[in-house]
C-alpha positions in Angstrom: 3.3 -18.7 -10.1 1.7 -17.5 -7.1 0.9 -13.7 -6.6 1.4 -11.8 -3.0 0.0 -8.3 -2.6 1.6 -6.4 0.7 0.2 -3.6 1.6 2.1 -0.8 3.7 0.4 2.3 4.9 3.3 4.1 6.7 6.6 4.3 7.2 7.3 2.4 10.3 5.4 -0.6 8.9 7.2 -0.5 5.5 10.4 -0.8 7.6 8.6 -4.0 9.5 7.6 -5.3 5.8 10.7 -4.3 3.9 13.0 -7.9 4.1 9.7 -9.6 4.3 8.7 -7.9 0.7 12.9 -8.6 -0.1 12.4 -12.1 0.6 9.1 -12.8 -1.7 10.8 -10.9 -4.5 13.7 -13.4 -4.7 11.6 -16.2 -4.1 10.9 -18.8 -7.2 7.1 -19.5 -7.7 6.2 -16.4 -6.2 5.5 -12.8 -7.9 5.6 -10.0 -5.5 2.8 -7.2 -6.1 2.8 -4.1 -3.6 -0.2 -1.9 -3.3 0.7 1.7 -0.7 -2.0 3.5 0.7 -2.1 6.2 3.6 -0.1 7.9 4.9 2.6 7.0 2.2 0.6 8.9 0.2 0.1 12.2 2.7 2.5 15.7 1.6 2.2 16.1 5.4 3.6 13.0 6.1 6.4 13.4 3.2 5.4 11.3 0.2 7.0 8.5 1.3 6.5 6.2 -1.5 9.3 7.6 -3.2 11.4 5.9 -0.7 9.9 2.6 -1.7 10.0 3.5 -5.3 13.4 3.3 -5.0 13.5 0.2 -3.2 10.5 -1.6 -4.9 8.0 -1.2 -8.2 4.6 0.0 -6.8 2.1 -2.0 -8.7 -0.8 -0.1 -7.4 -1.4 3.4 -5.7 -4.8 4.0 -3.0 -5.8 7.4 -1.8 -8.0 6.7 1.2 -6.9 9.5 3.3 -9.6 12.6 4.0 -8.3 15.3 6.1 -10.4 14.6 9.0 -10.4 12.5 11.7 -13.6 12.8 13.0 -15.9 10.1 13.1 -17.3 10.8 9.9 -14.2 11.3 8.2 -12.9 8.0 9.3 -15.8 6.4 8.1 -15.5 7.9 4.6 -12.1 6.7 4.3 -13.0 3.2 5.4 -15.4 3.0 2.7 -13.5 4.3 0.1 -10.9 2.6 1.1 -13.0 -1.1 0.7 -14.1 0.4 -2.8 -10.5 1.2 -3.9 -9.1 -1.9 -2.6 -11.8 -4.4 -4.4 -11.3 -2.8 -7.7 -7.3 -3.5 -7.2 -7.2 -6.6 -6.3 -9.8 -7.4 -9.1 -7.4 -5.3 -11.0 -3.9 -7.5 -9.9 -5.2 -10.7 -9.8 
């Protein structure tokens, strides 16, 4: 069995990924995992993993958003967002 992760971040790319994601769940020999991140994960942006909740199970959950976009605060998120990544993936595999 092999695994694939996909990773969405916000809406318009979920709707990219979504037959894609469809495809690799009803595909023998593979096992679908889906991490969301971003803006998925934003009140201001409306929460939108419930809509993929209700398409998909979310195996895995990352907060990387700060509310800044300055330099610094898209530097913090990039870090965190390595940190909260490696300990999924370690976490899925």
């Amino acid at each position: 069995m092999r695994k694939i992760c996909v990773v969405t971040g916000t809406r318009a790319e979920y709707g990219q990924l979504y037959w894609l994601i469809k495809e690799i769940l009803h595909t023998n020999g593979l096992e679908l995992q889906i991490i969301v991140t971003g803006t998925h994960l934003s009140k201001e942006f409306g929460l939108t993993f419930n809509e993929i909740e209700k398409d998909f199970k979310i195996d895995k959950k990352i907060e990387i958003l700060f509310s800044s976009d300055s330099s610094v605060g898209i530097s913090k998120s990039m870090g965190l967002a390595l940190t909260s990544f490696a300990e999924a993936y370690q976490e899925l595999a």
